[in-house]
C-alpha positions in Angstrom: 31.1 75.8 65.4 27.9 77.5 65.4 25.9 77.7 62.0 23.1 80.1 61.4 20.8 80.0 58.0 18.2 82.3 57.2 16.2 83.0 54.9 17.1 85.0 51.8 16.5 88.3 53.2 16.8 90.5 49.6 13.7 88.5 48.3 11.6 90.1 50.9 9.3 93.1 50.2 9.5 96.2 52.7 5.8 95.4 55.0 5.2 99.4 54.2 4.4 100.8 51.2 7.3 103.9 49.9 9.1 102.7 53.3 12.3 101.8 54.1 14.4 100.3 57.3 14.7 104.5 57.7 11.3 104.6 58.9 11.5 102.0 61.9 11.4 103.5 65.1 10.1 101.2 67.3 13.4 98.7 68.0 13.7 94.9 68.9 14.1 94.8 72.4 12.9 98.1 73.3 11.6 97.9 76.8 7.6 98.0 76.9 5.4 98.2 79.7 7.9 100.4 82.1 10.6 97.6 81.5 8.6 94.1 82.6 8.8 93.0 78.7 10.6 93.3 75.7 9.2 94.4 72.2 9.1 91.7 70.0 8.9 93.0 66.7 9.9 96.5 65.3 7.2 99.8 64.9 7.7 101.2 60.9 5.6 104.5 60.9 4.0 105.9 58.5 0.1 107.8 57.8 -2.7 106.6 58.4 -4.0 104.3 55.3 -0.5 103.5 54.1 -0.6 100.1 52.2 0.8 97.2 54.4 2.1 94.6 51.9 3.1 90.8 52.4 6.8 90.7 52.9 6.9 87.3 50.4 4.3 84.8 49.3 2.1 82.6 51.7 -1.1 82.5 53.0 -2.9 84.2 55.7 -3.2 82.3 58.9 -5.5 84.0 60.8 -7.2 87.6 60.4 -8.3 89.0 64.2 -8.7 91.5 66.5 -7.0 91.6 69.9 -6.4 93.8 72.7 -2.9 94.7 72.4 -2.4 94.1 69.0 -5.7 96.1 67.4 -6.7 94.6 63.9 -4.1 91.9 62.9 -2.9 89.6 60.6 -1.0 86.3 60.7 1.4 85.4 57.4 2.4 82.0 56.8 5.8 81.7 54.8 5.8 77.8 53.9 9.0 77.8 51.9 10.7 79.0 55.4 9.0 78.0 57.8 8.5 81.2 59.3 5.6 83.1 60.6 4.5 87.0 60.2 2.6 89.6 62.4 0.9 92.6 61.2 -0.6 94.3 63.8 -2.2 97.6 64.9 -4.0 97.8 61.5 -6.6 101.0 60.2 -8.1 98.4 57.9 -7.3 94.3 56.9 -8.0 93.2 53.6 -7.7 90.1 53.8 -9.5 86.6 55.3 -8.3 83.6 56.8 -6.6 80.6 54.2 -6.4 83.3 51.6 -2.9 82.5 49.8 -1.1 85.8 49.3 2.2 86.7 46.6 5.1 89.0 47.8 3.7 93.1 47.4 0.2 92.2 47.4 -1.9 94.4 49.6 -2.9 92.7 52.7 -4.4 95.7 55.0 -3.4 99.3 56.2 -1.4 101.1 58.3 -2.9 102.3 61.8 -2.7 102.6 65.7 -5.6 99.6 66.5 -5.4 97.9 70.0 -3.0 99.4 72.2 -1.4 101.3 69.9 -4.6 104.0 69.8 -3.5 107.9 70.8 0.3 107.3 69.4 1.5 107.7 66.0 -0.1 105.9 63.4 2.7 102.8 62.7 2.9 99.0 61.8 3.9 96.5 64.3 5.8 93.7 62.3 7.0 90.7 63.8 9.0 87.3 62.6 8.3 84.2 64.2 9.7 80.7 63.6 7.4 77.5 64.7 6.2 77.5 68.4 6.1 81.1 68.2 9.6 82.0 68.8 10.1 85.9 68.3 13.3 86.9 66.2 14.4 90.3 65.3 13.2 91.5 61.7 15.9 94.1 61.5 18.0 92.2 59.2 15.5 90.8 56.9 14.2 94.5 56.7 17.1 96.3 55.9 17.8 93.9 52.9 14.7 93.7 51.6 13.8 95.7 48.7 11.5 98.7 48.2 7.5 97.2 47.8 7.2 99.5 44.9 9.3 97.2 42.7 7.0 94.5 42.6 3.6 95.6 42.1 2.0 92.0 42.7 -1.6 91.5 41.9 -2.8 95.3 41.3 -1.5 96.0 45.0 -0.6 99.3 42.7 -3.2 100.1 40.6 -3.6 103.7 41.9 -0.2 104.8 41.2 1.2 107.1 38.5 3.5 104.4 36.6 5.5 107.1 35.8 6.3 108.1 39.2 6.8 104.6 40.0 9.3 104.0 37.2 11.6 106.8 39.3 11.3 105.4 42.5 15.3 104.4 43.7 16.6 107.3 41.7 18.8 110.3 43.0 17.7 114.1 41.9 18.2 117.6 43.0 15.4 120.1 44.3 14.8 122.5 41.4 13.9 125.4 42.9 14.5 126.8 46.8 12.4 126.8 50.1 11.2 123.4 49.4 9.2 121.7 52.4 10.1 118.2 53.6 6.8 117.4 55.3 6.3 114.3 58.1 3.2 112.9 56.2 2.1 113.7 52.8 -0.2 116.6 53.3 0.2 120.2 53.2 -1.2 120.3 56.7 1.7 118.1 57.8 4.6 119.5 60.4 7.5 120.9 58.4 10.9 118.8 58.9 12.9 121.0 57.2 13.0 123.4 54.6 15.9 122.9 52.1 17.3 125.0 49.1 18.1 124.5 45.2 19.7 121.8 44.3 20.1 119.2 47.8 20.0 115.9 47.0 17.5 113.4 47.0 16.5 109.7 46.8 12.7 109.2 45.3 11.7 106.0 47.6 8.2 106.3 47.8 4.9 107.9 45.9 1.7 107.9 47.2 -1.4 110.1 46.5 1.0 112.9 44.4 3.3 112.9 47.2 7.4 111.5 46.7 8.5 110.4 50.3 12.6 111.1 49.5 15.6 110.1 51.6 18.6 113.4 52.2 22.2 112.3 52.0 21.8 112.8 56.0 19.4 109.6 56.2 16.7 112.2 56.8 13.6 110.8 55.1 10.1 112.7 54.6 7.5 113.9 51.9 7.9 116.2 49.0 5.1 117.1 47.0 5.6 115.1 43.1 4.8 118.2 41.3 8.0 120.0 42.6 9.9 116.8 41.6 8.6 116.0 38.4 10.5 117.9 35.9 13.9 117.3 38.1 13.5 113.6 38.1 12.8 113.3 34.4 15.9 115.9 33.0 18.0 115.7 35.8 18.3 112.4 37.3 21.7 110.9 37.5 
């Protein structure tokens, strides 16, 4: 009889502000390097600047930069034992034996250290003592949108209105409405969808809704073309 415990996954904050386990691309195990290693952690994209947010409270190991990794951070989780990377960093906001709460803003998302000509993304790892990689996948997909707990002013930019809608379903009010990759109107179309499709508000940031279709597609729709649907016709 083999008996596995883990942590409680649903008290843990998504690492990515708006995000969800939608937006990991990067997998555990993926093959790196043309096959001679194994990714150790998962890739959650997202633009340039994005919050990154401490998955549950701690305190910050160690704040470096490295060649792979670009500007990273080191979580401690004391209560279990486990240790967290945050790597390829824009910008870390943090310092060394500074004790942190779940959602509180530790740095920002980039493509630091090896990671520099890809897609901007944050490399987040789980490690348990002596270093011992385990797949966040799990504890990601449970966890619950940062958004919910705006910890220590980690949110004082955002509309409080918008952020009381996030987790609610709408429909598009009007037609021709652009699902964008990044919120900006420069950003590459996804798709454009018509009156009334369906959407999941999961994220705000800088006037922008990132939404989640019924088809697990995910992307960013400008708030103002939200904002009377979510308030009259959410359901």
């Amino acid at each position: 009889t083999v008996q596995v415990t883990v942590p409680n996954a649903t008290a843990f904050v998504f690492p990515v502000a708006g995000g969800s386990a939608s937006a990991i691309a990067g997998r555990w195990g993926d093959a790196r390097d043309g096959g001679s290693r194994d990714h150790k952690g998962v890739d959650i994209f997202a633009p340039r600047g994005t919050p990154v947010v401490a998955v549950t409270d701690g305190y910050v190991m160690t704040v470096e930069t490295t060649s792979s990794g670009g500007r990273v951070i080191w979580q401690r989780d004391e209560a279990n034992g486990l240790m967290y990377f945050y790597a390829h960093l824009d910008e870390q906001m943090m310092t060394a034996g500074q004790r942190v709460e779940r959602g509180d803003t530790i740095g920002r998302v980039g493509n630091s250290g090896n990671a520099q000509g890809s897609s901007t993304h944050l490399h987040f790892g789980i490690f348990r003592p002596g270093y011992i990689a385990e797949d966040p996948t799990i504890y990601l997909q449970q966890s619950v949108a940062d958004a919910q707990v705006p910890a220590s002013g980690a949110w004082k930019s955002i509309d409080v209105d918008q952020l009381a809608m996030l987790g609610r379903r709408v429909r598009l009010p009007s037609d021709r409405v652009r699902l964008r990759a990044s919120p900006d109107e420069s950003a590459p179309i996804i798709q454009q969808m018509g009156l009334g499709t369906e959407l999941v508000l999961i994220g705000y940031l800088n006037g922008w809704n990132r939404v989640l279709l019924n088809d697990g597609t995910t992307g960013f729709v400008a708030a103002r073309l939200l904002k009377q649907e979510s308030r009259a016709g959410q359901r």
